[in-house]
C-alpha positions in Angstrom: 81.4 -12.2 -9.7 80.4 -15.7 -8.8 80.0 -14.9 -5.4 77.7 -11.9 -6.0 75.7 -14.2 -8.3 75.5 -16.7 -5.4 74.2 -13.7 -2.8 71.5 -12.8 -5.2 70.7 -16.3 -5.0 69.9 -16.2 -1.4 68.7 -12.9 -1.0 65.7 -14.8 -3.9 64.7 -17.4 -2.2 64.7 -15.7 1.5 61.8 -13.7 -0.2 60.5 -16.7 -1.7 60.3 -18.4 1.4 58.9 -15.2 3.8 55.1 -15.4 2.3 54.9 -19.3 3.1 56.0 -18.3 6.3 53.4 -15.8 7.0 50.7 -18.2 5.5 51.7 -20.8 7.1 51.6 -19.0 10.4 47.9 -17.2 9.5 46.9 -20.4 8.9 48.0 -22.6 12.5 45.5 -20.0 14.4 42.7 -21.3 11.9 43.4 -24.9 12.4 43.3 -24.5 15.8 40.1 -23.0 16.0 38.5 -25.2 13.5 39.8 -28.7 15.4 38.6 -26.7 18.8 35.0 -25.9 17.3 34.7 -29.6 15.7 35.9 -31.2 19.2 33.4 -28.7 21.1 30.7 -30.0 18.2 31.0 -33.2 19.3 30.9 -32.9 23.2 27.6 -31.2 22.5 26.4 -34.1 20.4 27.6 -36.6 22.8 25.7 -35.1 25.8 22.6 -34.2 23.7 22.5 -38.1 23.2 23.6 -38.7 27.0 20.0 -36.4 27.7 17.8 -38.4 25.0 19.1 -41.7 26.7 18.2 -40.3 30.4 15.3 -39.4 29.8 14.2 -42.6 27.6 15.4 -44.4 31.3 13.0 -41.7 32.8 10.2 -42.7 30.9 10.7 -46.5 31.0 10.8 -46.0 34.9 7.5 -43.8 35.1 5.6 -46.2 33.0 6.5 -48.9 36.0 5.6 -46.8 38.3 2.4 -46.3 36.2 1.8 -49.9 36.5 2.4 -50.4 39.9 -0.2 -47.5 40.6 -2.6 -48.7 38.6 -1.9 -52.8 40.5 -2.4 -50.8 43.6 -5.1 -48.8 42.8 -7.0 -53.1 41.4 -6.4 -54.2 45.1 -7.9 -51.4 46.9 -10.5 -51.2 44.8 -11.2 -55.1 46.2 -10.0 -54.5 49.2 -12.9 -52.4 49.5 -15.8 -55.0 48.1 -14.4 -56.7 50.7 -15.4 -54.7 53.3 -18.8 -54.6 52.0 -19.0 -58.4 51.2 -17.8 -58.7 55.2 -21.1 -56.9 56.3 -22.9 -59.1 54.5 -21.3 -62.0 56.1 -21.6 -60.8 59.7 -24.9 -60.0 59.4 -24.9 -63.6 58.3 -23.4 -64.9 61.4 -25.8 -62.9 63.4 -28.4 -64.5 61.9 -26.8 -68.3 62.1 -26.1 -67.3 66.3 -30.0 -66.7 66.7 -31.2 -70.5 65.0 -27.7 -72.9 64.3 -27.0 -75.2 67.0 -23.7 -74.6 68.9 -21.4 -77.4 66.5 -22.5 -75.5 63.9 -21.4 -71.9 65.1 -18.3 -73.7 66.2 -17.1 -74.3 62.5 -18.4 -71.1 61.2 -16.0 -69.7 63.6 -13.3 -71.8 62.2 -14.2 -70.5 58.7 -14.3 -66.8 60.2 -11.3 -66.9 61.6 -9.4 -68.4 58.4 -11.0 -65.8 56.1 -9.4 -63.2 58.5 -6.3 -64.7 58.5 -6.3 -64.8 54.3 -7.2 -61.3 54.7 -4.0 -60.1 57.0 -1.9 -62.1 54.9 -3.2 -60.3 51.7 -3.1 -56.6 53.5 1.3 -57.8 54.5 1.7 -58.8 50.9 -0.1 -55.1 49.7 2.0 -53.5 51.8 5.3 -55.5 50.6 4.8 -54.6 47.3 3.4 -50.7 48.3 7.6 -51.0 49.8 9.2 -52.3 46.8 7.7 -49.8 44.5 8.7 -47.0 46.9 12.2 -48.1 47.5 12.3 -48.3 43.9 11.1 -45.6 42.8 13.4 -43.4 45.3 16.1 -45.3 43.8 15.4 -44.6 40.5 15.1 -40.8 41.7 18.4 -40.8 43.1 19.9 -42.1 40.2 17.9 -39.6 37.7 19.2 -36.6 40.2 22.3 -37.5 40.0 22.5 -37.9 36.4 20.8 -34.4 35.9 23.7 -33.1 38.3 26.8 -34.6 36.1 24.4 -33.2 33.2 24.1 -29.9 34.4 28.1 -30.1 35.3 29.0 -31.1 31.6 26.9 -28.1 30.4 28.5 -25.5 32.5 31.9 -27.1 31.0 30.9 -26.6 27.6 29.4 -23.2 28.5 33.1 -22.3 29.9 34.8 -23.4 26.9 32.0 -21.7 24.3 32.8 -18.3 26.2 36.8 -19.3 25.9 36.3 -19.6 22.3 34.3 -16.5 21.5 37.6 -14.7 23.8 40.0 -12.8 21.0 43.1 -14.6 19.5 46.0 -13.0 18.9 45.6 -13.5 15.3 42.4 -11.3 15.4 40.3 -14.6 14.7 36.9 -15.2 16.1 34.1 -17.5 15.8 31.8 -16.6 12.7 28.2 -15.7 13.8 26.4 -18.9 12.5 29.0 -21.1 14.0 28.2 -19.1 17.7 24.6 -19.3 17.3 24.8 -23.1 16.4 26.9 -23.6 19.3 24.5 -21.4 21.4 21.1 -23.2 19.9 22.5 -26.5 20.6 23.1 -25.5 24.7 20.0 -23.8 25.0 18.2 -27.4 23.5 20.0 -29.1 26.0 19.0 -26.7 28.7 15.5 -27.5 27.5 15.8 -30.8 27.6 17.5 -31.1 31.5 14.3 -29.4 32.5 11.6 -31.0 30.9 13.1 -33.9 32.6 13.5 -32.2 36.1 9.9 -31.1 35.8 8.6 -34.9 34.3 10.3 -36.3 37.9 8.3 -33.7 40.0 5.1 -34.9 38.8 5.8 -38.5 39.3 6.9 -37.6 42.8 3.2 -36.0 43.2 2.0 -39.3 41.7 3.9 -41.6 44.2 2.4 -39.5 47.1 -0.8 -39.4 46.0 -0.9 -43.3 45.6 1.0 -43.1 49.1 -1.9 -40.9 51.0 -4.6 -43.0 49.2 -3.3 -46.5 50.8 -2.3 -44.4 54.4 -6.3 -43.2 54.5 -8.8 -44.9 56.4 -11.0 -47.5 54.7 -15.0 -47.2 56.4 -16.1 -50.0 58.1 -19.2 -51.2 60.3 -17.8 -54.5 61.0 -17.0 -55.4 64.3 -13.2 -55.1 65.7 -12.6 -59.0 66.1 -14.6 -59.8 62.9 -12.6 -58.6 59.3 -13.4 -61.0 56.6 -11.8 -60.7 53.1 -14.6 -63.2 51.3 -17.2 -65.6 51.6 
């Protein structure tokens, strides 16, 4: 009798302990799931802060090369009233040629020849600094590309695992529909965001070039070859 008592016994708790079970296995799948989506949240985050800190770089980088433009655009500008102000001054030393004695035309020639050597030194130092913006700024490019590249990489990543994610479980669980369209608004922001910045660096590359062509083109002059002042 004792024993039967003691089977009963076990034969109780086994059904006790079955619907635990089966929770307890309904519920690992969820887990799962839920640490996968939170982990997945967080990538996102992270590389949506990755983007805003690129492109803060981006913009800290244009508004050099702003600057530099603008430095550039100063010394032309004087570069030209130079050229005018050296008409002036060889019309000058036309006139001195027709009524100073020869000592005198000898140290206005001095003077010339000093003002055109200030002037070559001032056209090597625009073109020094015309270098260091454009090796900087193709720098800069690089880098940005690159970036936009290991960007572009991460998304496809996440992309992957999103799709992985949405894929059937065995236990019949799936993503609920605001948790896929969160996921799916947050990639299509980034996405947004990698070409805003792809399009921002094509317009500062048409910038550089323009600045480039406007410094390669031809200043007019009616001065004389062996005559280019830069002042009086």
């Amino acid at each position: 009798m004792e024993h039967v008592r003691h089977r009963h016994r076990e034969q109780h708790f086994t059904l006790m302990r079955q619907p635990a079970n089966a929770n307890s296995w309904e519920s690992n799948p969820r887990l799962e799931l839920s640490r996968e989506l939170e982990e997945t949240r967080r990538e996102l985050a992270r590389e949506k802060s990755l983007t805003k800190r690129f492109l803060k770089e981006e913009q800290e980088t244009r508004r050099k090369l702003e600057e530099a433009k603008q430095k550039l655009a100063r010394k032309v500008k004087w570069n030209e009233l130079s050229v005018a102000k050296e008409q002036d001054i060889q019309d000058e030393f036309e006139s001195l040629k027709r009524t100073c004695d020869p000592e005198s035309m000898h140290t206005f020639e001095i003077a010339t020849e000093v003002r055109n050597s200030m002037k070559r030194t001032m056209k090597k130092e625009l073109h020094h600094e015309f270098e260091q913006v454009r090796v900087a700024y193709s720098i800069n490019q690089e880098h940005f590309n690159q970036k936009i590249q290991f960007e572009k990489r991460n998304q496809a990543a996440l992309q992957q695992e999103l799709e992985q994610l949405r894929a059937p479980r065995p236990s019949s669980l799936s993503l609920g529909s605001e948790q896929r369209d969160s996921l799916q608004e947050q990639r299509e922001s980034e996405d947004m965001e990698l070409l805003a910045a792809e399009s921002l660096m094509q317009r500062m590359s048409k910038k550089i070039q323009s600045v480039k062509n406007r410094k390669k083109s031809p200043q007019p002059s009616k001065c004389r070859p062996h005559l280019t002042l830069i002042s009086c």
